[in-house]
N, C-alpha and C positions, 0 to 999 in steps of 0.2 A: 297338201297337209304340211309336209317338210317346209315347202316355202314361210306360209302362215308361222307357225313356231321360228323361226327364223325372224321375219317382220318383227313379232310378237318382242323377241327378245332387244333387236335394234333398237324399239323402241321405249322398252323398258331402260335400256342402256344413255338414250337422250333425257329422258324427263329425270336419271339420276345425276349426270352428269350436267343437266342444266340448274340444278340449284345453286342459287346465289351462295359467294363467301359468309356475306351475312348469315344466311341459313347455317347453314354448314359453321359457323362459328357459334350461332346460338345453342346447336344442337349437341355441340362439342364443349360446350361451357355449362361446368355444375354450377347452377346458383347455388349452393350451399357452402363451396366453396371460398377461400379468400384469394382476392386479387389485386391488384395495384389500385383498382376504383372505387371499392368496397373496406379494406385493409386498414385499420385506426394504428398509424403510425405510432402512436403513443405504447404500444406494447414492445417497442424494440429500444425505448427507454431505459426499462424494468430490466431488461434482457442484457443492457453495455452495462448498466450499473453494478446490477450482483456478478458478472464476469469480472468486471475491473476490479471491485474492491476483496473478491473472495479467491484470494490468491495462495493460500495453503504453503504445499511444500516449497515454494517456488520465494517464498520470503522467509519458510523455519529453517533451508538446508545450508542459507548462507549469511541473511544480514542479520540473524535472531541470536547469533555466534559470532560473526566478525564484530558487533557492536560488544560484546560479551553481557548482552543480557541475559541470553540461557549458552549455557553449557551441554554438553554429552560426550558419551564415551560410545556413541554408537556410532559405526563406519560411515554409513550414512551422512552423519552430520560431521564426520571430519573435512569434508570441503571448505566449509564457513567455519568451524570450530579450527581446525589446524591449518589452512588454505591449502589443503588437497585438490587432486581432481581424482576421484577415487570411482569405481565401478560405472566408469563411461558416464559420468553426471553433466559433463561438460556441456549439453545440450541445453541442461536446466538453467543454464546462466542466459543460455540465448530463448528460454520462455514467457519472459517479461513481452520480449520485442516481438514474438511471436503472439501472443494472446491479444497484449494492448491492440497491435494496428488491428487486427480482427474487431475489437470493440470500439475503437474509432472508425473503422469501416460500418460498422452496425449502425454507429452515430450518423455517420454521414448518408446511408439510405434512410434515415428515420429521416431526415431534413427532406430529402429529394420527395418521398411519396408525403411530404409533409406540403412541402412548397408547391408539387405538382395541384395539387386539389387544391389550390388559389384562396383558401379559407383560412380568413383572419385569425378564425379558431385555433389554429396553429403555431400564430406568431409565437408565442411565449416558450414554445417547446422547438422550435430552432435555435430560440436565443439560447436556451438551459444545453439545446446540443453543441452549441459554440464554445458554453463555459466547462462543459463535460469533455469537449476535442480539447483544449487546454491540461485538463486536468491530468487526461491521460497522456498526451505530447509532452507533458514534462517528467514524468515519469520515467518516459520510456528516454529522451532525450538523457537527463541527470541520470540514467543506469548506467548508458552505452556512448555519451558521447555526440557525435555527427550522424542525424537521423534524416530521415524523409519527414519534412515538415511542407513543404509547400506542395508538395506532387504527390502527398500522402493520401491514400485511401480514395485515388482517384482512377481506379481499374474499369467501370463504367465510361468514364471518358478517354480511354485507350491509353494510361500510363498506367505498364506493365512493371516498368523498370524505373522507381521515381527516384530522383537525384537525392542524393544526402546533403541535407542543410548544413551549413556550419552551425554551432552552436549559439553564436552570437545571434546573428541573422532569427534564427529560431524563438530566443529571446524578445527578441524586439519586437517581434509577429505574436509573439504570445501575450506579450501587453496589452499591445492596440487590439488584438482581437477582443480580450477580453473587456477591455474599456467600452469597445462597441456593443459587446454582447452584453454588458451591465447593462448599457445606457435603452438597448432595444426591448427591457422587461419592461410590462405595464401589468401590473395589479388588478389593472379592471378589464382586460380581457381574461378568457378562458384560460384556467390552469390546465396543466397536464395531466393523465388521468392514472397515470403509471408510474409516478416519482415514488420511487422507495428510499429517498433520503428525505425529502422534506415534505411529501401530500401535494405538492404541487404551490405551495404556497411560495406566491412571486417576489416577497417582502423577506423571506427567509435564503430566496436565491438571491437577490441581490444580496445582502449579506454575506454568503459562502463566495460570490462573484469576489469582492473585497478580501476578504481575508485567503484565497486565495492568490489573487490580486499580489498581496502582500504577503505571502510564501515565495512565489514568482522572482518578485522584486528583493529579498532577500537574499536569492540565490549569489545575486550577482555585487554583494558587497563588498566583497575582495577587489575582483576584478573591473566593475563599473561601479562604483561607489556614487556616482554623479544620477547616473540612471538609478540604481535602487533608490537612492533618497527622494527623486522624483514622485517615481510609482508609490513610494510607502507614504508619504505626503500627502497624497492625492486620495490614498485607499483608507488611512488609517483612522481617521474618525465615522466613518460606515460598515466596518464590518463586523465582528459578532461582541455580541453585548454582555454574554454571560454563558454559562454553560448550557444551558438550553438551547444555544442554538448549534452545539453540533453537529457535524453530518455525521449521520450514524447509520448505517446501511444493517436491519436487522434480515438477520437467515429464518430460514422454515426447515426446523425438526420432521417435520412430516413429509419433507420431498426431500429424495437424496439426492437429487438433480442443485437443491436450493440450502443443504446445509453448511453448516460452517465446514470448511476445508480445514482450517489450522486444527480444529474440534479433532476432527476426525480424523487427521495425521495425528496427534498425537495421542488417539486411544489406540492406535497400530500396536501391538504387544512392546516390543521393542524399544519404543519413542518413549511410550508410557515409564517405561523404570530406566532410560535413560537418558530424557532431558530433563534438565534442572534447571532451574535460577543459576546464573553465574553467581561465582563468588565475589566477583568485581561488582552485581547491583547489591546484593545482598548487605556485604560489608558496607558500601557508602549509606542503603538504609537504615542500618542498627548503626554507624555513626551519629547520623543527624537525628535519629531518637524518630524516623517517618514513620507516621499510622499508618503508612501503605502497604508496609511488612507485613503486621496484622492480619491483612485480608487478603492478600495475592499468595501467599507460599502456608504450605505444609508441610511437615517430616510425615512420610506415611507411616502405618501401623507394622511392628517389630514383624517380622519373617518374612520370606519371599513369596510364600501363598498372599499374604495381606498387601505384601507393598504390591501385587503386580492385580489387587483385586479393586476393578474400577469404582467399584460401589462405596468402597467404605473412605470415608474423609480419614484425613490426616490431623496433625495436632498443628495448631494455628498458632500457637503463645510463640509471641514475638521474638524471646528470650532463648528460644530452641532450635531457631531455623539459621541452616548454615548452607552457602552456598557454593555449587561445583567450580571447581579452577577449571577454565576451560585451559586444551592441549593437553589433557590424560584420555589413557583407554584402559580396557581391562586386557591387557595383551601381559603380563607378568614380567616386563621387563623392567627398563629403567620408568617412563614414561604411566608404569601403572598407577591408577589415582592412590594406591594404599601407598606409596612412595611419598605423596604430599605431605609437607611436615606439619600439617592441618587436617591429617586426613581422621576422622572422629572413630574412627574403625567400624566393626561388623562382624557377625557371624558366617565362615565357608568363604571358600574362594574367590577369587574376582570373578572366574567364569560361572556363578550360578545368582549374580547381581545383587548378592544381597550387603553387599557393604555400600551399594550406591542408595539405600534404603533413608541410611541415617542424612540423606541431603534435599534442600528443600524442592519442592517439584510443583509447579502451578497448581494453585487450588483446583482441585474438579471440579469443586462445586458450580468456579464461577469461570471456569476456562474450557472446560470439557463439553460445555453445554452444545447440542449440536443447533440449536436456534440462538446462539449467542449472536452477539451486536461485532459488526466491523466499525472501524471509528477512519473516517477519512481526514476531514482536520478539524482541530478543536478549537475552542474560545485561549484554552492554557497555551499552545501551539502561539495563537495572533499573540496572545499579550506577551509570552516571551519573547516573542520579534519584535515586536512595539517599544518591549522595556531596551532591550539591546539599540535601536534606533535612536533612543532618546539621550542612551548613556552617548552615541555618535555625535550629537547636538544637533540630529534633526527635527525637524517643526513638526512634531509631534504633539499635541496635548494631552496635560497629566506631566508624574512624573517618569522615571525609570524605575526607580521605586513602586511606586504604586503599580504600575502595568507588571513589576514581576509578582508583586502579593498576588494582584488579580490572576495571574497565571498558574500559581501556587493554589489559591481555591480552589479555581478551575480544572486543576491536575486533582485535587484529591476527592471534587464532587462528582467527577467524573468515573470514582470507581462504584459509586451508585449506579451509573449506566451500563457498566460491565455488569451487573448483578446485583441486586439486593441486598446478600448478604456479604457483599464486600462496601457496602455504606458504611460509611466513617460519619460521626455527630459531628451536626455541626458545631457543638462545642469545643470538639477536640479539634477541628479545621480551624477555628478561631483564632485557638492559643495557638497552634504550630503555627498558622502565618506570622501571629505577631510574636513570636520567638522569634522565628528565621526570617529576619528582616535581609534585603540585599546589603551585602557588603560593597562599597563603594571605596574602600581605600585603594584603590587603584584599579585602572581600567582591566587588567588582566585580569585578576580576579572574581570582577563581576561579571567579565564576558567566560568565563570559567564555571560560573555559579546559575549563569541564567540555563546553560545553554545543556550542561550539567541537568539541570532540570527538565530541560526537553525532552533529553534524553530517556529520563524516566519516566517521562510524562506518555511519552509514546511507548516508550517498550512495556509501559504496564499496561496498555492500551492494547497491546500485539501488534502494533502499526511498526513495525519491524522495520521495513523497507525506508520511510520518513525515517526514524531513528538514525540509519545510516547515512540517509544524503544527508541531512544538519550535521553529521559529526564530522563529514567529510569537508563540509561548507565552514563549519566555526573551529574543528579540530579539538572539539571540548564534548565528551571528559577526557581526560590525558590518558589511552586507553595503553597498557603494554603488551606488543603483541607478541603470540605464541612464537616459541620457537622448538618446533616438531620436527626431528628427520624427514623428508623428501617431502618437506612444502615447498612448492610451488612460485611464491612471490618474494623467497629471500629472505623469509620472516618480517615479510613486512602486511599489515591487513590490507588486503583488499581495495584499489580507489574506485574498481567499475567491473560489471561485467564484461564477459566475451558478448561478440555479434551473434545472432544465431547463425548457424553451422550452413544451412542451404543460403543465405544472401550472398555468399565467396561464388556460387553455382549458380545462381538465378538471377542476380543481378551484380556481377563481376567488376565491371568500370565505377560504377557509384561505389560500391564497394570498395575497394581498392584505393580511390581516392579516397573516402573516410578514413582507411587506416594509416594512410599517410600522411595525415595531418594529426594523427595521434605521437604524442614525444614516446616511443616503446614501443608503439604498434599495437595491435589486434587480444594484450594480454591485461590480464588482473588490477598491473601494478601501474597501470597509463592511468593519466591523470584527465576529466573532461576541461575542457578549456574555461571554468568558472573555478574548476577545482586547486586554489593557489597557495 
């Protein structure tokens, strides 16, 4: 008997142990699950896009201040508002380099399980991941300097530790790729099925391909003037045609996974009654007499219960809105905003907020939306690069003129896209452009006046981050910066973020050479090698 039961089990132990791997992997694999063979690459599209452009605290705590388009008195924002580095934020400067390579990492597996499946169906959404790796490499490059450009987000093929490009180097790779990647869209293959900037529409990418193109190419007009004029040459009669075309990356209210970030930072109690409009945008607004005042700011409603109650609008007449001087706090001493010789006053103390009542604070209406629109680059954005190339005497067609009006429209139809009821008529966009014609008596003034406009063009957009690299790139508007006891840069703003904090520990020699080829090193006040 003993024997039998014995047998019995040996050979229950062979027929388990003799099942094929096949088996034994079929039996082990949920079909209902997703896998490399099954898996529509096109969802990890959807996925780098709204990570890239829905960037939050990580563009209001420092370029949304250092450009002085909002101001605050809240601690928080004294890193970009005063150039602190205050309650251990320092990390948040190396968040850029941190999130990007992640989404260009995304990028680059959405190709590989793209390309693996041999299907043509695909072609067009490699090429849109080529022009999105660009998009995001230059971002993260014009933050920080000397990045991982060529050995980036290639941890799959065993680079753990990828060499930091020069800047240059980086530049020139971002051209040609993108010339490539323009030229590999075809319209009559299959769109993508997850583009939450354009539907997948191939005619609309090539377009954004160009005018970023000619972002790109801009950068470098200081320093290689021979090469931008090239590229802007090359790009400047194909990319966006008019406001409609846009990249405008809308949020979902309904997933807290997919809402607006800056939204939502700034209904934080806090942020809400004390970030404002600078007084630097404000004033140049009610100088030039702009309908954009109108619809972007409010004075909220008299008391501290009202101004800190999200629900109730503010007063919008153009004629009432005053904006904060960035570098005050509510601290009572010298530095208190009730010290400003501008300051409109208030009811109680500095410390119970209500004297920052009387100052103008982003519409709710049309900023606080938690499904509001992110704007990546606009039609206003190309033509003010356009009109500036033309004022260069590049072969450009049109004139600089006319590319800045068109830039001008396009800045002010554009706050329809921000919301509905920040729509300006078009009658009154009419007359403002043709009042504010460009000033051309001299080159300074117009590359003052165009660039001046970008400025606002984006900071009323929230595109915060853009804001800064142009003004770092043109040095226009002529911004004065703070000078706060124990800032950090000398009182000077800002030309780049720090690296992030583990790349010194995780990848030390690349490292180390990148900040050695920084004039200052590894700090605020270094300049990127475009930045002249």
């Amino acid at each position: 008997m003993k024997k039998a039961i014995i047998l019995q089990v040996i050979l229950i132990m062979i027929i388990m142990f003799s099942c094929s791997k096949e088996q034994l992997d079929k039996i082990n694999n949920d079909p209902t699950k997703s896998n490399a063979s099954n898996y529509d690459p096109n969802g990890l599209l959807s996925t780098a896009q709204l990570k890239f452009a829905n960037k939050g605290y990580y563009q209001l705590l420092y370029q949304s201040t250092m450009t002085q388009l909002l101001a605050s008195t809240y601690y928080y924002y004294n890193n970009g508002d005063k150039y602190l580095n205050v309650a251990s934020f320092t990390d948040y400067q190396g968040r850029i380099f941190d999130e990007d390579y992640a989404e260009a990492s995304t990028i680059r597996e959405m190709q590989r399980l793209a390309t693996e499946k041999d299907d043509d169906k695909y072609s067009n959404l490699i090429s849109i991941g080529d022009i999105m790796f660009v998009l995001i490499l230059q971002r993260i490059t014009d933050t920080y300097g000397d990045v991982p450009y060529s050995e980036a987000a290639k941890a799959r093929q065993g680079i753990k530790y990828p060499l930091y490009d020069k800047q240059e180097d980086i530049y020139n790779s971002m051209l040609l790729d993108l010339e490539k990647a323009i030229a590999n869209l075809n319209p009559d293959k299959p769109r993508p099925t997850a583009d939450l900037l354009y539907n997948g529409d191939i005619n609309k990418w090539k377009k954004f391909g160009y005018a970023l193109m000619i972002r790109v190419a801009m950068r470098l007009s200081k320093v290689r003037p021979d090469i931008a004029r090239l590229w802007v040459e090359k790009a400047s009669a194909h990319a966006f045609s008019d406001a409609s075309d846009n990249a405008i990356l809308m949020t979902d209210a309904t997933s807290s996974a997919s809402q607006n970030r800056s939204s939502t930072a700034l209904r934080v109690f806090s942020d809400y009654i004390e970030v404002k409009w600078s007084k630097t945008l404000i004033d140049y607004l009610r100088e030039t007499d702009d309908p954009r005042l109108a619809v972007i700011a409010e004075i909220p409603q008299d008391g501290l219960a009202k101004n800190v109650n999200q629900t109730l609008s503010g007063n919008t007449e153009a004629s009432v809105q005053i904006g904060l001087p960035n570098g005050y706090d509510l601290l009572g001493g010298n530095t208190d905003i009730s010290k400003h010789p501008s300051y409109p006053g208030g009811t109680g103390s500095g410390a119970d907020f209500a004297p920052l009542g009387k100052y103008s604070r982003p519409r709710t209406s049309v900023y606080l939306k938690l499904g509001g629109p992110i704007f990546i680059i606009t039609y206003a954005e190309t033509e003010f690069l356009l009109s500036e190339a033309k004022l260069k005497g590049w072969d450009v067609s049109g004139t600089a003129s006319q590319h800045y009006s068109n830039g001008l429209r396009g800045a002010l139809q554009s706050m329809e896209q921000q919301d509905v009821q920040a729509e300006i008529a078009p009658e009154i966009i009419n007359a403002y452009v043709n009042e504010h014609p460009l000033n051309q008596s001299d080159l300074e003034t117009a590359l003052n006046q165009i660039n001046t406009q970008y400025w606002v063009a984006t900071g009323t957009n929230f595109n915060f981050i853009e804001s800064w690299l142009n003004w770092k790139r043109s040095d226009y508007p002529k911004l004065i910066p703070v000078k706060y006891i124990g800032n950090v840069t000398n009182g000077t703003i800002p030309r780049r973020m720090i690296y992030l904090s583990s790349e010194a520990l995780n990848n030390p020699e690349n490292y180390k050479t990148a900040v050695t080829r920084l004039n200052g090193g590894d700090a605020l006040t270094s300049r990127v090698w475009w930045d002249k």
